[in-house]
C-alpha positions in Angstrom: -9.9 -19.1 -9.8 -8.6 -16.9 -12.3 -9.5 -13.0 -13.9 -11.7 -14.4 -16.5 -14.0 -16.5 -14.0 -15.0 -14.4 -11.7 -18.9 -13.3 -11.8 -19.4 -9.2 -12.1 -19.9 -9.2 -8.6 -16.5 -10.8 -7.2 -14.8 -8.1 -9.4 -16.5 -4.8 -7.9 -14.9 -6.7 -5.0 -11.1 -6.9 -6.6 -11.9 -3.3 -7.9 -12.6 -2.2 -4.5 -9.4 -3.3 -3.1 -7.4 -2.0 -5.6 -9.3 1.4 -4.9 -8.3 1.4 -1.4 -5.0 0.7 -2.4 -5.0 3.5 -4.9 -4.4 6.2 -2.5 -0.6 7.7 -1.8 -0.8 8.4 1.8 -2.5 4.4 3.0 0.7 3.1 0.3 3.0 5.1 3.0 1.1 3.7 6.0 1.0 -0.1 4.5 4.8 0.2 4.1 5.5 1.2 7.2 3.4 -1.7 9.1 5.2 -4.2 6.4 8.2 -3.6 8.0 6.7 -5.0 11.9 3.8 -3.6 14.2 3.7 -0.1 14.7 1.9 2.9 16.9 -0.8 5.3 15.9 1.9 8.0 17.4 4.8 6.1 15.3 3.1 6.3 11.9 2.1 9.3 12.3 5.8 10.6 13.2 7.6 8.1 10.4 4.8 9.5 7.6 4.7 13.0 8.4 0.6 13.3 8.1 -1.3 14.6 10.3 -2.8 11.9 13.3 -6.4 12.8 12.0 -5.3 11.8 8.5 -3.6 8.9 9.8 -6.4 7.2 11.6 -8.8 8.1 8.6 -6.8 5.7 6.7 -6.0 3.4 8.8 -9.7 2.8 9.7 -9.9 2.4 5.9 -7.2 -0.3 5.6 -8.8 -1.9 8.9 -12.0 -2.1 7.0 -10.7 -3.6 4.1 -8.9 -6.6 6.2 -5.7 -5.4 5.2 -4.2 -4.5 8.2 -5.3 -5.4 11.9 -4.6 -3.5 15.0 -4.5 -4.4 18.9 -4.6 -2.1 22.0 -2.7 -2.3 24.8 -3.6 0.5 27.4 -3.8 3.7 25.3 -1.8 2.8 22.6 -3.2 1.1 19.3 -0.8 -0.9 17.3 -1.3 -1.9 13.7 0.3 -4.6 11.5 -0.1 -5.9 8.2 -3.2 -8.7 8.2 -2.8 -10.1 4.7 0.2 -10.7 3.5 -1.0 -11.0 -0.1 -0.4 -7.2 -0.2 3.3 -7.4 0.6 3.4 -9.7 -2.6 1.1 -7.1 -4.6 3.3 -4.1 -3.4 6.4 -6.1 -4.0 5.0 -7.2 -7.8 4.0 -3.7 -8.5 6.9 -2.2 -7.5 9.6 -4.2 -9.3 7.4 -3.7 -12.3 7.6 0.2 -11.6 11.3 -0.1 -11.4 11.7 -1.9 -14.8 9.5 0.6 -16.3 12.3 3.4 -14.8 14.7 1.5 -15.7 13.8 1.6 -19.4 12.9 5.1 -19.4 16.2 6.0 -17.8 18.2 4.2 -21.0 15.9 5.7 -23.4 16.4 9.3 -22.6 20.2 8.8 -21.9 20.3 7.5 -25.5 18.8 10.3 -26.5 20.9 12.9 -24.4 24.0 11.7 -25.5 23.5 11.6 -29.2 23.5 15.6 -29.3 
């Protein structure tokens, strides 16, 4: 099924996600977990937010399936849970970098014709 079939209500859905993803510090926590499993105590360390900040928005990703966590004795481990937002990130991303990219050219054109 594609953008222009889905009913009103499938795309509050779509807009949702994109809302959870639409926050800076859960981007951080999302690519940390891409790269393998992690700890509550190591994202916390390897993001450099605070652990209260940290489980808010992991409890947010968790809600919205996107990441899925375990406990083993007092520890809580998270990892990625669908891998269709590695391939979002990924896709956003390169089309970030193109976008720098042709910015970069643009104002070193226009740097070096002084």
């Amino acid at each position: 099924m594609n953008m222009n079939q889905l009913p009103d209500e499938a795309l509050e859905l779509v807009a949702g996600r994109f809302r959870v993803l639409g926050e800076p510090v859960r981007l951080k926590l999302l690519q940390l977990v891409c790269e393998g499993e992690m700890s509550v105590t190591e994202l916390v360390e390897a993001s450099g937010a605070g652990q209260a900040n940290v489980s808010k928005h992991l409890g947010i990703l968790l809600d919205a399936g996107l990441v899925a966590r375990r406990k083993e004795g007092l520890n809580v481990f998270y990892r990625i849970a669908d891998e269709s937002v590695k391939e979002l990130c990924e896709i956003v991303c390169r089309s970030i970098g193109v976008r720098l990219a042709a910015q970069h050219k643009v104002i070193k054109r226009a740097t070096n014709v002084r």
